[in-house]
N, C-alpha and C positions, 0 to 999 in steps of 0.2 A: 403631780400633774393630773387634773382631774379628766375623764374619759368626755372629750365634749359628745358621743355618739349619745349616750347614756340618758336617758329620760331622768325627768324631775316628779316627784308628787308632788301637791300645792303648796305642802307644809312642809317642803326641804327647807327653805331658810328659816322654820325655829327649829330644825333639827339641829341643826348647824350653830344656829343661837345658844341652844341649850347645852353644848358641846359633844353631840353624839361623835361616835366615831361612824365616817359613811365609808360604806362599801359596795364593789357592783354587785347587782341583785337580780336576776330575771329580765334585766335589760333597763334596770333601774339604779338611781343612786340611793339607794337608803340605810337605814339608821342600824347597824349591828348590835351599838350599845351605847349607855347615856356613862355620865361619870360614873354612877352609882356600880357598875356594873351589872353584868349578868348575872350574877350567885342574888343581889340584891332585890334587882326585877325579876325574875324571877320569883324571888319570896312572897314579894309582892302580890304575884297573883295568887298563889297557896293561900296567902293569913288576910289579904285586904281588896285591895282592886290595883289592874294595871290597864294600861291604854297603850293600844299600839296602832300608827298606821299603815293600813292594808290596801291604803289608794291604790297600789299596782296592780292587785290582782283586776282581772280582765270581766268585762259583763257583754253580754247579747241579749237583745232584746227581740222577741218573738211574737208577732202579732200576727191577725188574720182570721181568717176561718178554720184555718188544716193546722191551728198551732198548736193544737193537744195533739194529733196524729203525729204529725212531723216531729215533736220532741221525744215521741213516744219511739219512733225510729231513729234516732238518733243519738238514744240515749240507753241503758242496761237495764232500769230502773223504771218500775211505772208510773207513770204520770199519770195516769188514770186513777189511783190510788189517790191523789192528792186532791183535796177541796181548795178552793181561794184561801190565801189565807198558810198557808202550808208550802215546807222547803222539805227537799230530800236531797242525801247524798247520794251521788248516783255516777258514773262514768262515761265518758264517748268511747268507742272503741275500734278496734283494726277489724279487717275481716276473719284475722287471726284468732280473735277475741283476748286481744293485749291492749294496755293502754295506749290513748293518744292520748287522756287527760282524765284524771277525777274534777270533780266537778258538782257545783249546787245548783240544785232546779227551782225557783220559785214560781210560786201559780198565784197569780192576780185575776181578778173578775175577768179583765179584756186583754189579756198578755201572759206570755211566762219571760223568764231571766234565767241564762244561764249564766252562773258565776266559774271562769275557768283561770287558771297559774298564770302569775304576770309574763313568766317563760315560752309559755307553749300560746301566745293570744293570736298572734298570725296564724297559727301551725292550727290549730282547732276550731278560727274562723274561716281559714279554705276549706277543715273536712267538714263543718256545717254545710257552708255554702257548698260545697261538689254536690252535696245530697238532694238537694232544693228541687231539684225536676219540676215538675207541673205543680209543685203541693201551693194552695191560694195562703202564702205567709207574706209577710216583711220583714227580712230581717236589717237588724242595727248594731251595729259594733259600737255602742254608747260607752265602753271603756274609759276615753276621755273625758267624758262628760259626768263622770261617776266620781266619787271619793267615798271611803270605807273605811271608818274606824271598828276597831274591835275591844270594846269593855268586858274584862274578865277576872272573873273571881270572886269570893264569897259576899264581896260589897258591893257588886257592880248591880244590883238590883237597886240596893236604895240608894244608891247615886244618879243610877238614869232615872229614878222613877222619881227624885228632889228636882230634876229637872223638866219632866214632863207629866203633864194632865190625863194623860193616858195610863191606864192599870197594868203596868208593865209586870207587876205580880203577877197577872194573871193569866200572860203570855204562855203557852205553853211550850216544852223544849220542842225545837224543830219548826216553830207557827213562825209570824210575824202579823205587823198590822202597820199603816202607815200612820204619823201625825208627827206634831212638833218638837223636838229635845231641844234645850234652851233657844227657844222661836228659832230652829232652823228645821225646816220640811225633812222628814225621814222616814226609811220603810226601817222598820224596830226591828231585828229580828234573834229570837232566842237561840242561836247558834254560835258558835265559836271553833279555834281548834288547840284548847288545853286542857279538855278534859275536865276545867273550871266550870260554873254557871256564869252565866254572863249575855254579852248582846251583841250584836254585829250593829254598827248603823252604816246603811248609806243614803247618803246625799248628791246636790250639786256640789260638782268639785267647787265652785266660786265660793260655798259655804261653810265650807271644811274647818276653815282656822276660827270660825267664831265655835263653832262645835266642842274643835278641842280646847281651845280656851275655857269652857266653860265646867268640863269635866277632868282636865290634866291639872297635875299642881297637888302643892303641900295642901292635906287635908282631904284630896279625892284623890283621882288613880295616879299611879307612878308612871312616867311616859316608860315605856318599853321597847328592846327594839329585836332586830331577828333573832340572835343568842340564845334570848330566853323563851321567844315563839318556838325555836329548835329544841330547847332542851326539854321544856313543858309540852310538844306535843310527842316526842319520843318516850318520855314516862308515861304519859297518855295511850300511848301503841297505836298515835294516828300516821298512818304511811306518807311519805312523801315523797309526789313525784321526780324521779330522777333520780332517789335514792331507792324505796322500798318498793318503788311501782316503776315502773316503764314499757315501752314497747315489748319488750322479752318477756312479760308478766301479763297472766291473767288474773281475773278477781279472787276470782277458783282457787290460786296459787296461792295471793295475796292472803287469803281469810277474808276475803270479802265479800262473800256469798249471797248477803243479805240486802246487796245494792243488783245481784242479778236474778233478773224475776223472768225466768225460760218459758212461764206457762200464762203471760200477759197478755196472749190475745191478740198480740202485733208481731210483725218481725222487725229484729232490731241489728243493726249490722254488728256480726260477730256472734250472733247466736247460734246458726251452726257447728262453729268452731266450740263452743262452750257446752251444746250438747252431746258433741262427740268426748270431751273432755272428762264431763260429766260421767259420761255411760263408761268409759274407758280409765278413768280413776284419775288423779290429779298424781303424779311421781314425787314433787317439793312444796317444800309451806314453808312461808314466812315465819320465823320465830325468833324470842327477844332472848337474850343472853347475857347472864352475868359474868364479866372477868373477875375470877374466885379471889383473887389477890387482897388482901387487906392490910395496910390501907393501900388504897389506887392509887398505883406509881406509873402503871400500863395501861395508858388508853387505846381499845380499837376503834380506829379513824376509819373513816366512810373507803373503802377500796382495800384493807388491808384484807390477806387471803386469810379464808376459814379453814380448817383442816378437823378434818373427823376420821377415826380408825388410823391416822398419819395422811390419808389423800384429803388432797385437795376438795372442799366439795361445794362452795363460792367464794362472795368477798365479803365484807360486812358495807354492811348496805345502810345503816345510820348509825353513829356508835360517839359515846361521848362521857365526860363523867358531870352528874346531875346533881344539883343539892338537895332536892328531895330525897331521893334513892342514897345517895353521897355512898357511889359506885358506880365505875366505868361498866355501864350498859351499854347494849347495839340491837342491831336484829340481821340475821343474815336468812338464807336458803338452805332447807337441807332435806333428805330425801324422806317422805312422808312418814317411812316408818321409824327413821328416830328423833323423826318433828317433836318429842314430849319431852316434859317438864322430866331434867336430871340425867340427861345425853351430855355426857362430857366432849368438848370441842376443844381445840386449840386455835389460839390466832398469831399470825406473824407478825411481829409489834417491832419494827426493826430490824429483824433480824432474830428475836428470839423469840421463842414458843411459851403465848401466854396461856394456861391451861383456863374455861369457862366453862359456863352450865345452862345449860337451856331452863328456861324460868316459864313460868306462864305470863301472858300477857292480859290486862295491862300491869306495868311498873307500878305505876298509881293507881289505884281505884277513883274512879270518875265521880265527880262533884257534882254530873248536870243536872236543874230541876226538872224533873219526869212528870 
């Protein structure tokens, strides 16, 4: 029985076509996996190109006079730092300075774009909009009116760039620029989240399916669907809200330091909190872990308890077995000073204690062009 509350992307009915299996998603129907499976797609993006659609994830649109100020408050990350032309990862955050959302910033001539999780897109356009006070912006929940593919992996260069007039070569990682990918309007942008090179496009949602048409299919990308977004960005060691970040989490915690910029020149809500954090030492860090078991019989699943010294000391917070890795990896919390590479941990896998290793992160070493 399908969940009639559940949102569609444009391109559900070739999901559907092609024989995905759908599953709910962030308040969406989409595509977990095609026949081929997961271990397959997957591969896919290691050794060739894969295509996946990312229509759900959510976009705001930012214009006015105060729209560098305002994102700049809004955001962890400076935007001031960035020319036209240029996306940063970056976060919104609590006063607490925890997540309400990671998040992409793009900066255009006369606008910025905040790209935020198909899950959190009401929840992080009320804390945008609560901030708005007197600042001279416009903002626009253009969500709907957005579609988002993402091409990834080591062909995904000469695949978008057989299809477009534009030097996509020369893109550099993190840029973007707009123009046409098989004559449909796109902002190009060299981003992704597998730790592949590759490109984000978005479009009008109306233009989505000539899009994918044009770059899906035998001979160019393999359609892809969450399974293998999950399992290639957890080798990757990209965090995922609700699993490896959330409200209870700072960047500080996370390892993600490098999205909080305390000395920008603005204030940014949860700054406070992150310099006290700062000055006062961070207690836990996010880290990746091997279940030592070979071969992997014992998977740690997202929620299972960690245990270090015999206590308890979280849960595992993303955890799965990878074909890359081909071993049951995760990443859980643990107390800063036995946060390193070779802390032996246990996990409760059922009911029995599976002995693991704290690894450095990432699983994979990253493909992106620099």
């Amino acid at each position: 029985m399908v969940d009639q509350t559940l949102k569609r992307t444009p391109l559900h009915a070739i999901h559907v076509a092609l024989g995905a299996k759908m599953v709910p998603f962030g308040g969406y129907e989409m595509p977990v996996a095609y026949p081929a499976g997961i271990n397959a797609e997957h591969r896919a993006v290691r050794e060739g190109a894969g295509i996946f659609d990312v229509s759900h994830m959510g976009e705001f649109e930012v214009t006015g006079p105060d729209r560098n100020a305002f994102v700049q408050k809004v955001t962890c990350n400076d935007v001031g730092a960035l020319r036209p032309g240029q996306a940063q990862y970056s976060a919104l955050l609590t006063e607490q300075g925890t997540f309400v959302d990671d998040c992409l910033v793009y900066r255009f001539e006369d606008k910025l774009m905040v790209v935020v999780n198909a899950s959190n897109i009401d929840k992080d356009w009320d804390h945008i909009v609560a901030q708005k006070g007197g600042a001279n912006v416009r903002l626009r929940n253009i969500s709907e009116e957005v579609a988002l593919l993402a091409v990834q992996g080591p062909k995904a260069e000469a695949l978008v760039g057989s299809l477009t007039a534009v030097g996509v070569a020369m893109i550099p990682y993190y840029h973007f620029t707009e123009g046409k990918v098989a004559g449909v309007q796109c902002f190009i942008s060299r981003t992704g989240y597998t730790g592949e090179d590759g490109f984000e496009l978005y479009c009008r949602a109306g233009d989505v399916e000539t899009l994918w048409h044009a770059l899906a299919g035998p001979g160019r990308a393999e359609p892809c669907g969450l399974g293998a977004r999950d399992t290639l960005r957890l080798e990757a060691g990209l965090p995922l809200y609700g699993s490896d970040i959330d409200d209870t989490v700072t960047p500080l915690e996370a390892g993600l330091n490098f999205i909080v910029k305390l000395d920008k020149g603005a204030t940014f809500v949860g700054l406070a909190a992150l310099k006290r954090q700062k000055l006062e030492g961070i207690t836990r860090r996010l880290v990746g872990f091997t279940v030592t078991e070979t071969p992997p019989r014992m998977i740690a699943r997202h929620g299972y308890d960690v245990f270090l010294d015999g206590r308890k000391a979280d849960i595992v917070r993303s955890g799965t077995v990878t074909p890359t890795v081909n071993a049951a990896i995760g990443t859980t919390y643990l107390p800063v000073t036995q946060a390193k590479p070779g802390t032996k941990i246990e996990i409760d896998i059922r009911g029995k204690r599976a002995p693991a290793e704290v690894v450095k992160l990432p699983f994979v070493p990253h493909r992106t062009k620099r």
